[in-house]
Backbone as CSV, one residue per row, in Angstrom:
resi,resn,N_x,N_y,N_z,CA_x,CA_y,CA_z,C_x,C_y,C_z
1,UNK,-0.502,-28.043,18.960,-0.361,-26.606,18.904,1.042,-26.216,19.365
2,UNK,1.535,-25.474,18.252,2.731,-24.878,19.390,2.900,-23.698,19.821
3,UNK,3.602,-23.556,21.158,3.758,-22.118,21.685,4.937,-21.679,21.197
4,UNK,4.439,-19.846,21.074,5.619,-19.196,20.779,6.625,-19.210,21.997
5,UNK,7.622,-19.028,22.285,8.670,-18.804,23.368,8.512,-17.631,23.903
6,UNK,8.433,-16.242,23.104,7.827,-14.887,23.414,6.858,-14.332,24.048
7,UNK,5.662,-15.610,24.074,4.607,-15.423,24.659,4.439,-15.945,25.975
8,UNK,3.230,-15.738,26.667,3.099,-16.252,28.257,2.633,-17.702,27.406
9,UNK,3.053,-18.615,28.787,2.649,-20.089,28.232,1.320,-20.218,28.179
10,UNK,0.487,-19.360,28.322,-1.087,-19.766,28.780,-1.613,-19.269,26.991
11,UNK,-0.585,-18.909,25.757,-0.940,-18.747,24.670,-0.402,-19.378,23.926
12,UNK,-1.682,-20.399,22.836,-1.066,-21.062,22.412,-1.461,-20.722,20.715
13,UNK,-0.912,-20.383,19.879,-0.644,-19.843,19.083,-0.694,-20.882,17.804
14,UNK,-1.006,-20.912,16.666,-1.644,-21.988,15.639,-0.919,-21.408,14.381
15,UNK,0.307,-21.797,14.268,1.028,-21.815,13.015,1.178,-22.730,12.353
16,UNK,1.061,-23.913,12.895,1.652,-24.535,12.004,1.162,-25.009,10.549
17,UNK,1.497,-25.710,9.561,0.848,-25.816,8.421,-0.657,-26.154,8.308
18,UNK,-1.044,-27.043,8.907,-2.706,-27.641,9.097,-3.557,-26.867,9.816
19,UNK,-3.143,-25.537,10.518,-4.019,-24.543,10.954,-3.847,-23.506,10.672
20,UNK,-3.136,-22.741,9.059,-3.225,-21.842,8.672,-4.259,-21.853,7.459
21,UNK,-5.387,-20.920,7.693,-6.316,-20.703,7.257,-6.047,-20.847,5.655
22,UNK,-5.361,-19.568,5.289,-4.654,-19.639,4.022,-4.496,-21.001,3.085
23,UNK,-3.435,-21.623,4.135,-2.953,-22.866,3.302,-3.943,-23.556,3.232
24,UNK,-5.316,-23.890,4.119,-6.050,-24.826,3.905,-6.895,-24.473,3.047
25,UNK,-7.079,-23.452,2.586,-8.180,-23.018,1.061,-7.219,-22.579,-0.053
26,UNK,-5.832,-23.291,0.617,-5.062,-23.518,-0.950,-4.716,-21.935,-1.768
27,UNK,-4.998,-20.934,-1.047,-4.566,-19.272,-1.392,-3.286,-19.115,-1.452
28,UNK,-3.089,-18.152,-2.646,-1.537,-17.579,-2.070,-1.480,-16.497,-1.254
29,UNK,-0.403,-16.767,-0.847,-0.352,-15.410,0.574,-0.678,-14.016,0.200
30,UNK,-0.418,-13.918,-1.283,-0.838,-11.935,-1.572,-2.620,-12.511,-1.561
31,UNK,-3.010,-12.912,-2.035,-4.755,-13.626,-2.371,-5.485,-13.719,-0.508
32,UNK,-4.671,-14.226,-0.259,-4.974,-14.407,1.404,-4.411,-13.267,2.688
33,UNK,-3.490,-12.260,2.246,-3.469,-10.619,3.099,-4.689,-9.853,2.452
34,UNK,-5.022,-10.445,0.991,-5.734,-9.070,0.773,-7.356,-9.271,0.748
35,UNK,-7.210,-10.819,1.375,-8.939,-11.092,1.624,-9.170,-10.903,3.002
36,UNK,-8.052,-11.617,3.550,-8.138,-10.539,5.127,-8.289,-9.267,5.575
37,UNK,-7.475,-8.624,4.904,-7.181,-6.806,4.681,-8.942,-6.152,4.387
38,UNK,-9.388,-6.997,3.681,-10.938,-6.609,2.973,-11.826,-6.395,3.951
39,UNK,-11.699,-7.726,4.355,-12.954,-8.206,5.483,-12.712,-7.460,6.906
40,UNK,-11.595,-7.189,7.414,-11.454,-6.197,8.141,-11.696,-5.214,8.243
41,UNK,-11.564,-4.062,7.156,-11.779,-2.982,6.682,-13.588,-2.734,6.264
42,UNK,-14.453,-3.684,5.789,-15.462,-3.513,5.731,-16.433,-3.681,7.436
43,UNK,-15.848,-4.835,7.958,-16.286,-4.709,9.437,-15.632,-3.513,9.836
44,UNK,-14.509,-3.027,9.987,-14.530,-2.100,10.975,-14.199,-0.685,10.717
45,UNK,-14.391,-0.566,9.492,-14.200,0.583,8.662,-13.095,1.421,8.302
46,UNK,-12.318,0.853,9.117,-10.822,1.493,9.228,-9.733,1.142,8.434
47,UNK,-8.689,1.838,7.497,-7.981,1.368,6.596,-7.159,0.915,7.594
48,UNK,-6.674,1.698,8.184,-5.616,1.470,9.632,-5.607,0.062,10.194
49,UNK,-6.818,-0.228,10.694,-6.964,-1.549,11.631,-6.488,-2.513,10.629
50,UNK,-7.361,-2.295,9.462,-7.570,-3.781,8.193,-5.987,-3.779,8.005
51,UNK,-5.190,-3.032,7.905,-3.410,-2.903,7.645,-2.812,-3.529,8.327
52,UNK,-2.572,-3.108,9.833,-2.212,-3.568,10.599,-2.440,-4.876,11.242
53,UNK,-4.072,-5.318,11.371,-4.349,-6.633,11.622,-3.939,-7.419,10.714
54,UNK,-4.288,-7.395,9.636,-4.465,-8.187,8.352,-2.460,-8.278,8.721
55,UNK,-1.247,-7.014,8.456,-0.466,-7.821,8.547,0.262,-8.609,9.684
56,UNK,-0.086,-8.494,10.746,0.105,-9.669,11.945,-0.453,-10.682,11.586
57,UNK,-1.567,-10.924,11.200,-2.107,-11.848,10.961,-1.065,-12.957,9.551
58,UNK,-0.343,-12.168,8.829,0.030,-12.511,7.293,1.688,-12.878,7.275
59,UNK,2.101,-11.994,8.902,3.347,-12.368,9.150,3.911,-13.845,9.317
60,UNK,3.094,-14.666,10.176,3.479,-16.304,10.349,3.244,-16.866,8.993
61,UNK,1.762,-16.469,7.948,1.995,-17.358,6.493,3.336,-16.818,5.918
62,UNK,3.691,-15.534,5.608,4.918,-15.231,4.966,6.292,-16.055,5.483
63,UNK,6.322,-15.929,6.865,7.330,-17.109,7.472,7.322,-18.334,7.120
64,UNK,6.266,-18.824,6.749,6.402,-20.455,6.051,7.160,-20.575,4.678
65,UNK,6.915,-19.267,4.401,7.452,-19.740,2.349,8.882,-18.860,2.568
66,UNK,9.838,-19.940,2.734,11.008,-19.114,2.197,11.308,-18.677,0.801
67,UNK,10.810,-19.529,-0.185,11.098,-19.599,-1.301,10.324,-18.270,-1.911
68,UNK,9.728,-17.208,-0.829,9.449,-15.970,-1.706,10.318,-15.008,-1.999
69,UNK,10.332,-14.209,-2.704,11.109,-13.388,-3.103,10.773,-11.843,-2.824
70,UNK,11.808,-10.990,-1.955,11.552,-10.004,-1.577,10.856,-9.042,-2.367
71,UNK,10.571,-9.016,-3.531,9.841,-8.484,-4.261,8.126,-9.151,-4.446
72,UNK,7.979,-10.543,-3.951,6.785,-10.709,-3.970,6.199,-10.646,-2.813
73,UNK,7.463,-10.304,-1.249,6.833,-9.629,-0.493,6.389,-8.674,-0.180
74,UNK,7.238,-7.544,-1.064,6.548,-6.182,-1.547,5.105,-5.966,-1.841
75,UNK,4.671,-6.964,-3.364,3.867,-7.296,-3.931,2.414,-7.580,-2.987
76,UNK,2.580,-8.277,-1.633,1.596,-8.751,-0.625,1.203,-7.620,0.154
77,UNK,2.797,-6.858,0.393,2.119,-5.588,1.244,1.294,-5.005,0.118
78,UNK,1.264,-4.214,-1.024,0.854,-3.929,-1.778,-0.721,-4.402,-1.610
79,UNK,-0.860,-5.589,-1.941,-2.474,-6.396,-1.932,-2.697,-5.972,-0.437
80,UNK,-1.999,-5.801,0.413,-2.583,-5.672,2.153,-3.258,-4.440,1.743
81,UNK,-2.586,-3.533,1.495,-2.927,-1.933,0.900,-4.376,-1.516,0.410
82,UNK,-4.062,-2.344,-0.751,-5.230,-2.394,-1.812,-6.995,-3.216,-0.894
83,UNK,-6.397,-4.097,-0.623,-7.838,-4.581,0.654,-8.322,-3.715,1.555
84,UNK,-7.095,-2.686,1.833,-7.862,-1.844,2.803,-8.904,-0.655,2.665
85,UNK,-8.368,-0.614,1.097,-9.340,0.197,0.290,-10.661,-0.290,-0.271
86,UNK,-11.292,-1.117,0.134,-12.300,-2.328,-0.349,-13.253,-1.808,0.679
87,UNK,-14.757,-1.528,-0.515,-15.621,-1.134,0.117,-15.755,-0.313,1.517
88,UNK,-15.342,1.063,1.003,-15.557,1.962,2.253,-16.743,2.092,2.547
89,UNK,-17.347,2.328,2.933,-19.211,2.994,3.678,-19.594,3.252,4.690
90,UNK,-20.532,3.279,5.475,-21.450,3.965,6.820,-20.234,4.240,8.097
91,UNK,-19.877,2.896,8.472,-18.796,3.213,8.896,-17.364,3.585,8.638
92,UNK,-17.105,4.144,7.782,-15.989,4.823,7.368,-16.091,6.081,7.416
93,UNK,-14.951,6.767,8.270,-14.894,8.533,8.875,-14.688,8.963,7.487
94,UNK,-13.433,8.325,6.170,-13.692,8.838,5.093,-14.806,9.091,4.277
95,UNK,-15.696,8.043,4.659,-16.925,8.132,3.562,-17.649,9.380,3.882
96,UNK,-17.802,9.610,5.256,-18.486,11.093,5.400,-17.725,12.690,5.397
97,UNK,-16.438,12.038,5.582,-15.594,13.195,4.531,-15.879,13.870,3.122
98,UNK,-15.670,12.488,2.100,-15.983,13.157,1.347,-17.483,13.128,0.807
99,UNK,-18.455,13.217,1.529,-19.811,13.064,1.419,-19.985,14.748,1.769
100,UNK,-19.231,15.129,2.804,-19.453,16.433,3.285,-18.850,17.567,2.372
101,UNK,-17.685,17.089,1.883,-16.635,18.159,1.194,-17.558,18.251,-0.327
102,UNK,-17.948,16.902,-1.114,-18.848,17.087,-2.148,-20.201,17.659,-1.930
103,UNK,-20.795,17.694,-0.767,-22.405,17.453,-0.613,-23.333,16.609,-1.510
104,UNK,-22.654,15.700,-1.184,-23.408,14.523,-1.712,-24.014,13.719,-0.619
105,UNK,-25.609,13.333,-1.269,-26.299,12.775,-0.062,-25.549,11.064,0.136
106,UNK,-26.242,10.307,1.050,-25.251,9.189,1.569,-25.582,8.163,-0.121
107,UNK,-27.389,8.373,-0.944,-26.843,7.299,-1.462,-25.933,7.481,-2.940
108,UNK,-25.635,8.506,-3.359,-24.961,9.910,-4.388,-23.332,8.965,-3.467
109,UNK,-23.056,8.846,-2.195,-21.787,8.753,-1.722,-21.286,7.291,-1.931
110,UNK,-22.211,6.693,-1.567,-22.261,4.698,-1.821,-22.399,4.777,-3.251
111,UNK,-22.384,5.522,-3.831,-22.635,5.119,-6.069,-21.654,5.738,-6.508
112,UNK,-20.931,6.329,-5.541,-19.709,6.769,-6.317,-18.291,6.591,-5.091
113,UNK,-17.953,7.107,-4.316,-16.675,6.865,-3.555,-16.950,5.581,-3.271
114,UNK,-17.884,4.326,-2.597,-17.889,3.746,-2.035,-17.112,2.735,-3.551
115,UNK,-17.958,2.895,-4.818,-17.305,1.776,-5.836,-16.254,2.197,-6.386
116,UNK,-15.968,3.245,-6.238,-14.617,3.609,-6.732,-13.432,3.429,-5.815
117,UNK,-13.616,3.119,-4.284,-12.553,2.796,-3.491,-12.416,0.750,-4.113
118,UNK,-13.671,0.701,-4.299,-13.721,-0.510,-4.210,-13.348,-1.107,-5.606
119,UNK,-13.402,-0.410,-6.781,-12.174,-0.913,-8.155,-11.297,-0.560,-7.845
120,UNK,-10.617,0.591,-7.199,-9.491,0.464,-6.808,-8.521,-0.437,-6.253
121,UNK,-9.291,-1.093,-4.841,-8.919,-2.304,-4.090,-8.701,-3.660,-4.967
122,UNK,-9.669,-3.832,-5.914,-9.641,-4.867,-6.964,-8.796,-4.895,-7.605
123,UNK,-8.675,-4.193,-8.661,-7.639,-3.561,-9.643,-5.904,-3.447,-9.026
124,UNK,-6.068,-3.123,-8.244,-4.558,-3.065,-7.577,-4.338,-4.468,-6.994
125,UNK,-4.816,-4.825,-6.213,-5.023,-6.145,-6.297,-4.931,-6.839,-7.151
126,UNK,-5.512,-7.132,-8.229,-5.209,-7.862,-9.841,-3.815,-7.824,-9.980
127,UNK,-3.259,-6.540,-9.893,-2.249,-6.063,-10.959,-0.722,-6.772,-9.925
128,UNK,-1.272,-6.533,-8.791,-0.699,-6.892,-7.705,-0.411,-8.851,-8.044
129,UNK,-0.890,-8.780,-8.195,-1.406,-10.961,-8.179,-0.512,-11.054,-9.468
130,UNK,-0.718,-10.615,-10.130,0.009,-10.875,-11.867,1.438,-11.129,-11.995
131,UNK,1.813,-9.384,-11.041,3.352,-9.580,-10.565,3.505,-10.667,-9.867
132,UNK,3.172,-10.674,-8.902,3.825,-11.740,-8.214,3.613,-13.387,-8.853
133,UNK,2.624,-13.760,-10.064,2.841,-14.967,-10.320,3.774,-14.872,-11.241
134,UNK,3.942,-13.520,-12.033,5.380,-13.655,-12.935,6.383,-13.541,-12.769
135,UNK,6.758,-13.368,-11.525,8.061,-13.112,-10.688,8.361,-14.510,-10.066
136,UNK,7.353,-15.497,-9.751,7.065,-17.457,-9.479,7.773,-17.781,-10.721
137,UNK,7.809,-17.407,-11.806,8.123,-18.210,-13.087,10.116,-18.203,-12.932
């Protein structure tokens, strides 16, 4: 394991290649912010948290690949974005926003905002992934 220098020594911090999650299920880094970004955002409902965690978390894989190109780091924030929009519901302060502003009951709110945040997240995502493998070529 190695320690960061920044940190107290009592943290020991798991960058290197054989303990990044990512690399070991063989993902690319936009594929792997925006499955993180997801799973965050559905546990904790927050676009905010899933953003912010997801990119601390995405900062040390991006540090491994020099060979990306500032535009396909664009491309990752982008997919961070798009994950955070992935499956809003019960716990999401938006979902009862616009549940309240439409008057729509909760399951009228899950059949429509909840799948429509959630092609969104996909779809941008997709479109997101495309660029960046044609920008690899």
């Amino acid at each position: 394991m190695a320690r960061d220098r920044t940190c107290p020594p009592s943290v020991d911090l798991k960058i290197s290649n054989n303990d990044c999650l990512g690399q070991e299920a063989h993902l690319s880094p936009l594929l792997y912010g925006w499955m993180v970004s997801a799973f965050i955002r559905v546990a904790t409902g927050s676009a905010t948290v899933a953003i912010t965690t997801a990119s601390g978390l995405l900062a040390p894989v991006v540090g491994q690949h020099p060979e990306l190109t500032q535009h396909q780091i664009a491309l990752i924030i982008c997919a961070v974005g798009c994950g955070s929009l992935f499956l809003s519901h019960l716990n999401d302060g938006g979902f009862w926003i616009v549940r309240d502003c439409l008057g729509l009951s909760v399951g009228q709110t899950l059949r429509t905002w909840t799948v429509c945040e959630t092609i969104v997240g996909i779809v941008g995502m997709l479109i997101s992934l495309a660029c960046y493998h044609a920008m690899a070529r």
